[in-house]
Backbone and ligand atoms as CSV (ligand in chain L), in Angstrom:
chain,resi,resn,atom,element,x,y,z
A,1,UNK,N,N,-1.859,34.062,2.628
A,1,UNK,CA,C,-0.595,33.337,2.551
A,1,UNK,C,C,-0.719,32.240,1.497
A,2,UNK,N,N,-0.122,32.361,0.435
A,2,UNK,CA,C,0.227,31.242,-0.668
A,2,UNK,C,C,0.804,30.062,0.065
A,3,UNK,N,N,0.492,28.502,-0.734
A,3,UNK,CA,C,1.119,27.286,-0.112
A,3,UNK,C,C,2.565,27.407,0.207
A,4,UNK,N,N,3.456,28.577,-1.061
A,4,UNK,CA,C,4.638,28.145,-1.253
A,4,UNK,C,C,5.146,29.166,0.187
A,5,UNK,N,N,4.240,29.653,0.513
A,5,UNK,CA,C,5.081,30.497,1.956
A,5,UNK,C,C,4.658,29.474,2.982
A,6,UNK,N,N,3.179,28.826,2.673
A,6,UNK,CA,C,3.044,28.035,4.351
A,6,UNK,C,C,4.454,27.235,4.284
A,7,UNK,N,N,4.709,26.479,3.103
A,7,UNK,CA,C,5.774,25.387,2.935
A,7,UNK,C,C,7.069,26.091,3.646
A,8,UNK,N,N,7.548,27.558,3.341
A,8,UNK,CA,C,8.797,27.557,3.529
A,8,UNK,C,C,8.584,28.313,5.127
A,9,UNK,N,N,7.644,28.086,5.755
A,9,UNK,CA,C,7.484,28.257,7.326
A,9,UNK,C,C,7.293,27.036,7.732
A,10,UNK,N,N,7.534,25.625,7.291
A,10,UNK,CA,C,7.417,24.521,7.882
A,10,UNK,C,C,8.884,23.793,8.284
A,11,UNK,N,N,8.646,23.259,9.271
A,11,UNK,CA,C,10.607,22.436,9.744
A,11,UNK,C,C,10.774,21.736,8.543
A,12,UNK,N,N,10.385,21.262,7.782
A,12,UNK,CA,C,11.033,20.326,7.021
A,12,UNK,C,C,11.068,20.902,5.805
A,13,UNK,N,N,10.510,21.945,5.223
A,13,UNK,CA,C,10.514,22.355,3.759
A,13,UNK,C,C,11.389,23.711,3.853
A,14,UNK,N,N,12.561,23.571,4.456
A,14,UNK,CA,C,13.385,24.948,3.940
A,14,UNK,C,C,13.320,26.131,5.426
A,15,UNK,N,N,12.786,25.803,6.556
A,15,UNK,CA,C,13.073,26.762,7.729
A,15,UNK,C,C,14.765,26.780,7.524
A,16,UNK,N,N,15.415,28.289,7.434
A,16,UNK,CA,C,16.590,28.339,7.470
A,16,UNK,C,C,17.019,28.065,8.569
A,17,UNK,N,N,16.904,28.004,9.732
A,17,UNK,CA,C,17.405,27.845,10.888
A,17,UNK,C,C,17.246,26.247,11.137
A,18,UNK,N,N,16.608,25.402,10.460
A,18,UNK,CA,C,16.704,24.054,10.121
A,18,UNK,C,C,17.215,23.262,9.120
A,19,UNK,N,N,18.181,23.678,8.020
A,19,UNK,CA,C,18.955,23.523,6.919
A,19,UNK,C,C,19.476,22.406,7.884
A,20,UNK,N,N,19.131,21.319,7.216
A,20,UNK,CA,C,19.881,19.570,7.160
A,20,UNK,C,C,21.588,20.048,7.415
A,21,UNK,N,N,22.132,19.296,8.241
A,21,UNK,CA,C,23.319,19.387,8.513
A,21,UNK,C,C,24.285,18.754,7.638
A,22,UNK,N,N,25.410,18.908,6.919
A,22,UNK,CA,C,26.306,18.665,6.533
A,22,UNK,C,C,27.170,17.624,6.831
A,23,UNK,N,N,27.654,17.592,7.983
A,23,UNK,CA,C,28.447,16.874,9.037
A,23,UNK,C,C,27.855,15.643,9.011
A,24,UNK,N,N,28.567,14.277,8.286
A,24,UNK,CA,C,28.248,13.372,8.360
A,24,UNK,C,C,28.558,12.086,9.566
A,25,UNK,N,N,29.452,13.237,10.616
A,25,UNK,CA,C,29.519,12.361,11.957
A,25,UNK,C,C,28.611,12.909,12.635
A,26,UNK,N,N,28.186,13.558,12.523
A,26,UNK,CA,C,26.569,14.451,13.432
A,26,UNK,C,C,25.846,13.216,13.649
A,27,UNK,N,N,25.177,13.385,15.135
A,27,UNK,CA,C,23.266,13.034,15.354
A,27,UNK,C,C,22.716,13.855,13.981
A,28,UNK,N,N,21.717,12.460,13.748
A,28,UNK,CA,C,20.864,13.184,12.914
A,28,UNK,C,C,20.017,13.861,13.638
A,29,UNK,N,N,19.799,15.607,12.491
A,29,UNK,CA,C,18.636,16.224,13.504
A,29,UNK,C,C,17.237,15.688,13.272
A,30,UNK,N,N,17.010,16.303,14.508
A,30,UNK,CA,C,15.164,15.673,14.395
A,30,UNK,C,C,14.455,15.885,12.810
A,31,UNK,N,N,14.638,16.560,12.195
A,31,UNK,CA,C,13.761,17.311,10.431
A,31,UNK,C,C,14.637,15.894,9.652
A,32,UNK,N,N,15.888,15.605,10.333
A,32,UNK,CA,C,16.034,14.711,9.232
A,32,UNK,C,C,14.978,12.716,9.095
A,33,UNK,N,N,14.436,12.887,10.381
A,33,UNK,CA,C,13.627,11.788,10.498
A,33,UNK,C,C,12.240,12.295,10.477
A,34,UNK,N,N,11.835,13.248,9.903
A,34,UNK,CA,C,10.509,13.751,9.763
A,34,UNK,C,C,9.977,12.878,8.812
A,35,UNK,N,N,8.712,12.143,9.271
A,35,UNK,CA,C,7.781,11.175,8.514
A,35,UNK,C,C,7.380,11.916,7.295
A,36,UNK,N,N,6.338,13.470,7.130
A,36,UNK,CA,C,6.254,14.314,6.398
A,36,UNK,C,C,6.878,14.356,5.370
A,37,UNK,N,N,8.057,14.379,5.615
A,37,UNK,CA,C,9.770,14.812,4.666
A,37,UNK,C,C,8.939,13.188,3.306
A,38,UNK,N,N,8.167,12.345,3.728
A,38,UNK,CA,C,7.585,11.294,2.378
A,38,UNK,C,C,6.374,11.058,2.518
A,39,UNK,N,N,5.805,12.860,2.744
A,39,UNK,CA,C,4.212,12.703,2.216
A,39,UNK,C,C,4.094,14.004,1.838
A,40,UNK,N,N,2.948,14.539,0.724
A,40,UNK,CA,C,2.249,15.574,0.227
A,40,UNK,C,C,2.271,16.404,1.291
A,41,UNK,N,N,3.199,17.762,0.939
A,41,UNK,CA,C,3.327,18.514,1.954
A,41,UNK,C,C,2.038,19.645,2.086
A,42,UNK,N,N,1.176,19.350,1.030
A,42,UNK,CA,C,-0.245,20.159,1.257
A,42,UNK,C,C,-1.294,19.689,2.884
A,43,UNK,N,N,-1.181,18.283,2.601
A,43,UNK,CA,C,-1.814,17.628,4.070
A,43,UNK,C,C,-1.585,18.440,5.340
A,44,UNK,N,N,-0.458,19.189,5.328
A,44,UNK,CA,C,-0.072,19.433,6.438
A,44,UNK,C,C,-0.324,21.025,6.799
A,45,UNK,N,N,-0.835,21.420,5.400
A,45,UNK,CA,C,-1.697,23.490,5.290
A,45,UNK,C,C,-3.008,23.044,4.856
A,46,UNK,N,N,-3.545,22.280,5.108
A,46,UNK,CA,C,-5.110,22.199,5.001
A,46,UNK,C,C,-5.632,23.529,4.904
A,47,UNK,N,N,-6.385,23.665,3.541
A,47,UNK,CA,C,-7.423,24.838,3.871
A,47,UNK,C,C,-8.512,24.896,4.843
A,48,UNK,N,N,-9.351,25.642,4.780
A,48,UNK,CA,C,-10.164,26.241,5.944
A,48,UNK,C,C,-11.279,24.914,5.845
A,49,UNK,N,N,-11.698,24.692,6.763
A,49,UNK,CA,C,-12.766,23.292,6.241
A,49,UNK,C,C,-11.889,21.642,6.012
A,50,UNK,N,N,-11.029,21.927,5.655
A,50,UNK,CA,C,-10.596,20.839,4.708
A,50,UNK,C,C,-9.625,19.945,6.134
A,51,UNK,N,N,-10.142,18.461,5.962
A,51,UNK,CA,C,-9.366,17.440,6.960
A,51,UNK,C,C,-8.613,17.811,7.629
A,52,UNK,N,N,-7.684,17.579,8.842
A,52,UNK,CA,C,-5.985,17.150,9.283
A,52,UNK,C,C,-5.800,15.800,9.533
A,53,UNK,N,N,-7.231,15.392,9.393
A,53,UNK,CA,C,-6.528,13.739,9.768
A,53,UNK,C,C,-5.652,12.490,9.232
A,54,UNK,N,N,-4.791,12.935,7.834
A,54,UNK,CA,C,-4.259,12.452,7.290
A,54,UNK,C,C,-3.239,12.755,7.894
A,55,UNK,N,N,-2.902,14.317,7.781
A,55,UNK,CA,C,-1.880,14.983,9.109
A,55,UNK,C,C,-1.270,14.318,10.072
A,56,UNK,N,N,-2.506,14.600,10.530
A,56,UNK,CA,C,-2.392,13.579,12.036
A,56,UNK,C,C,-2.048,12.675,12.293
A,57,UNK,N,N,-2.693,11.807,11.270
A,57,UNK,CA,C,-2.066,10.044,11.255
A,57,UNK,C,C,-0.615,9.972,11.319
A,58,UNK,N,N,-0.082,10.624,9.736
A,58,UNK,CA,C,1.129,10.973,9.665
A,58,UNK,C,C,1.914,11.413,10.807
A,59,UNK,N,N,1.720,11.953,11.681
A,59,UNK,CA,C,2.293,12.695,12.624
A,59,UNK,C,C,2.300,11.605,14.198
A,60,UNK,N,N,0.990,11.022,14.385
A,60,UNK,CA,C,1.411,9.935,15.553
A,60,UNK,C,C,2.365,8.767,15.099
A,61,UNK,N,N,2.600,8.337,13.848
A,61,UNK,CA,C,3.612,7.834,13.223
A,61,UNK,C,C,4.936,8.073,13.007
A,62,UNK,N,N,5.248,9.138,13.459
A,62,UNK,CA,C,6.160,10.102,13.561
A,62,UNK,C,C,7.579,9.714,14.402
A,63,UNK,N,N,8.332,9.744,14.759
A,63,UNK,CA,C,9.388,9.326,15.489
A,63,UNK,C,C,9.663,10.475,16.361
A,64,UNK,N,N,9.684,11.705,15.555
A,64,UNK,CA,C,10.188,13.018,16.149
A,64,UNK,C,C,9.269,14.383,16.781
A,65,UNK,N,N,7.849,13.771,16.689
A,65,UNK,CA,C,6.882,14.187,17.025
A,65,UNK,C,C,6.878,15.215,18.255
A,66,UNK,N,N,7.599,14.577,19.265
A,66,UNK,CA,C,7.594,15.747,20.135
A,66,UNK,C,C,8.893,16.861,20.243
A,67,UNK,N,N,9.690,16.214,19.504
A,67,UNK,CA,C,10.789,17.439,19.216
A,67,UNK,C,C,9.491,18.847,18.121
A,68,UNK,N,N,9.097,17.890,16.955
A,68,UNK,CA,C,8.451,18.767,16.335
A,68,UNK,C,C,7.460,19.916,17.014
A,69,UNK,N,N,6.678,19.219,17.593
A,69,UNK,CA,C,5.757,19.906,18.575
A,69,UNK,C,C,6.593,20.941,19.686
A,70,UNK,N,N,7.603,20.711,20.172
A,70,UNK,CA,C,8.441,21.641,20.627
A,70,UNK,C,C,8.405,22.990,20.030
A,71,UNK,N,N,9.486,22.149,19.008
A,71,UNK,CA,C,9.962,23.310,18.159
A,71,UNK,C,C,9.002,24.545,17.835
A,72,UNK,N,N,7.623,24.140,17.416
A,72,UNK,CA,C,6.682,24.597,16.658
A,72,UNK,C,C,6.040,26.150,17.914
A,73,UNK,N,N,5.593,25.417,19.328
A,73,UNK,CA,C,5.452,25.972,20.411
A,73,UNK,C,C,6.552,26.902,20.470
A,74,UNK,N,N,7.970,26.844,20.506
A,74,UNK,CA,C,8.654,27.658,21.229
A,74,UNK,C,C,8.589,28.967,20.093
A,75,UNK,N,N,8.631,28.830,18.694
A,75,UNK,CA,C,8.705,29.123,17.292
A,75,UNK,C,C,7.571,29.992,17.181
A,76,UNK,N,N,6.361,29.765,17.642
A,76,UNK,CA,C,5.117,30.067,18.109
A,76,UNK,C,C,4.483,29.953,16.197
A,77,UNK,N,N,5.215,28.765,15.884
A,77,UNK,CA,C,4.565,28.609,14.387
A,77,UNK,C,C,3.163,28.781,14.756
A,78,UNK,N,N,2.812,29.642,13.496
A,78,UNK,CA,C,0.649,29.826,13.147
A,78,UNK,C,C,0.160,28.644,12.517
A,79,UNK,N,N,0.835,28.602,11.656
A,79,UNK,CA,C,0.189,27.578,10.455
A,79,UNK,C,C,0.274,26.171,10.341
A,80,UNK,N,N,-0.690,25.410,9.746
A,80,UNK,CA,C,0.371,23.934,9.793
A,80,UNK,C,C,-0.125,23.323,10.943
A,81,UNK,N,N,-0.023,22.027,10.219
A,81,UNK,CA,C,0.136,21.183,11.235
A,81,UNK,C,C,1.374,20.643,11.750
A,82,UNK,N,N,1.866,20.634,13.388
A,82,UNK,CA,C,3.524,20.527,13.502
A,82,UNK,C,C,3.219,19.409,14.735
A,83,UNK,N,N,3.953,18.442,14.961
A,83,UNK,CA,C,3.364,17.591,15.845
A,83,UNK,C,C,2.149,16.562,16.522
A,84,UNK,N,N,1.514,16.497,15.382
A,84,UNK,CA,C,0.230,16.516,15.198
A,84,UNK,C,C,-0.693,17.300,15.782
A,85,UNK,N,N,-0.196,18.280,15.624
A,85,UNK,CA,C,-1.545,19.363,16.818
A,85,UNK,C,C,-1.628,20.106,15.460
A,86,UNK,N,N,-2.921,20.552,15.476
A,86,UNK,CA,C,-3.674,21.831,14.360
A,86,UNK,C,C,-3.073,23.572,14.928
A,87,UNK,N,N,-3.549,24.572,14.559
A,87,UNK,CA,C,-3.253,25.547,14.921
A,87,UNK,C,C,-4.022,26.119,16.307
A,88,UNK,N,N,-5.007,25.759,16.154
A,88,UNK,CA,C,-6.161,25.975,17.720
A,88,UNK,C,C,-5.473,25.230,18.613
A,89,UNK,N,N,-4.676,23.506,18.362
A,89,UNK,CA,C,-4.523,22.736,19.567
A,89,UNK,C,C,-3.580,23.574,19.877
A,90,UNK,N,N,-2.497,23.836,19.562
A,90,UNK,CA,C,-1.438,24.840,19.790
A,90,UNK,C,C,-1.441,26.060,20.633
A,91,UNK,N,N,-2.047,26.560,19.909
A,91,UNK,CA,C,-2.810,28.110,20.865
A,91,UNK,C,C,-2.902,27.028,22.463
A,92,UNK,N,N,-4.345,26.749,22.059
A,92,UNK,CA,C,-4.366,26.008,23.851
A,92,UNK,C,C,-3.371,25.466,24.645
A,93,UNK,N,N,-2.582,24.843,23.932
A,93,UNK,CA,C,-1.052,24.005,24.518
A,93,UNK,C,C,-0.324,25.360,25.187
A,94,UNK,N,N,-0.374,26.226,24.866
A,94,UNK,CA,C,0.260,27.711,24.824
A,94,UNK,C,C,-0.379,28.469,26.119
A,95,UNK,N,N,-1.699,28.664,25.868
A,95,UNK,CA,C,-2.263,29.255,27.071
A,95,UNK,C,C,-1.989,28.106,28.086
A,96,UNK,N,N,-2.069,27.094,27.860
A,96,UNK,CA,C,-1.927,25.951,29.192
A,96,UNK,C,C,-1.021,26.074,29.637
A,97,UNK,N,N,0.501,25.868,28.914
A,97,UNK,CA,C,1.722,26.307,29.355
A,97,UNK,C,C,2.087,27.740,30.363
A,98,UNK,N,N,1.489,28.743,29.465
A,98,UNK,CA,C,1.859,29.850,30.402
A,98,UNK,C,C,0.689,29.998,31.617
A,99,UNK,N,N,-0.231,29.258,31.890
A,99,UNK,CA,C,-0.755,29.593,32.735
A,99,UNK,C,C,-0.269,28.653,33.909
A,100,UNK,N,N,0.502,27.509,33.559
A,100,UNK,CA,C,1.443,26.713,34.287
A,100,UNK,C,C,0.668,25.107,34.267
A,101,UNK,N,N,-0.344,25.167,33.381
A,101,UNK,CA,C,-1.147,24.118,33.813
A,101,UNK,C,C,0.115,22.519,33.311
A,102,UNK,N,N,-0.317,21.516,33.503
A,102,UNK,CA,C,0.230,20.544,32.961
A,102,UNK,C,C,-0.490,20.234,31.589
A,103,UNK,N,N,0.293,19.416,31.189
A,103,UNK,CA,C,-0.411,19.905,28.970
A,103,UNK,C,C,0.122,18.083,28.977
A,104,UNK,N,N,-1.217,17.424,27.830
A,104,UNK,CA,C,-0.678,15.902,27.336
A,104,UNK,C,C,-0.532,16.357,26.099
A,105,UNK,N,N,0.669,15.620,25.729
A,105,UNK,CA,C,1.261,15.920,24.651
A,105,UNK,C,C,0.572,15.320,23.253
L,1,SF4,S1,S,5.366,15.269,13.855
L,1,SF4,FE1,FE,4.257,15.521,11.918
L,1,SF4,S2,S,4.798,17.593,11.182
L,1,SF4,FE2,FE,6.280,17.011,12.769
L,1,SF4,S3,S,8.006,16.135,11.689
L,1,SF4,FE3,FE,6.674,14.421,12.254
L,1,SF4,S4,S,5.306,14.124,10.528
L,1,SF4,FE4,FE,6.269,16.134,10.267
């Protein structure tokens, strides 16, 4: 997978089903307060080896963090960091969920 596909599988870089709303009497949606949306969107497809903790930081800083992390779970996004969780924390959040356990966010 090339960056420019992780990017356009991420909430904030172009998920069509997340296209910024129009409607200027709207709630803003959650992607539109994404911290990310004003940092290097590479931080967030780390190669194999390579940090998330810039990610991360970015992400407990976050406002929308657990909408993101939602989204990402229900989406069953692979890649990426979405909520500040990596792709392994995810998986586990996942098996925890369906096995009914209680999960900290
Ligand atoms: S939680 Fe992280 S990945 Fe999700 S919108 Fe916020 S900064 Fe972006």
């Amino acid at each position: 997978m090339t960056a420019r596909q992780r990017h356009s599988a991420s909430p904030i870089w172009a998920a069509p089903d997340l296209a910024l709303s129009t409607d200027v009497d709207a709630e803003p949606h959650w992607t539109d307060l994404a911290l990310c949306a004003e940092t290097d969107p590479e931080l967030f497809f780390p190669e194999k080896g390579q940090s998330t903790l810039a990610a991360k930081r970015t992400c407990m800083a976050c406002d929308v963090r657990a909408e993101c992390l939602q989204y990402a779970l229900e989406n069953n996004e692979r890649f990426g960091i979405w909520g500040g969780k990596s792709e392994r924390q995810r998986r586990k959040l996942r098996e925890e969920l369906a096995a009914g356990q209680e999960v900290a966010a």
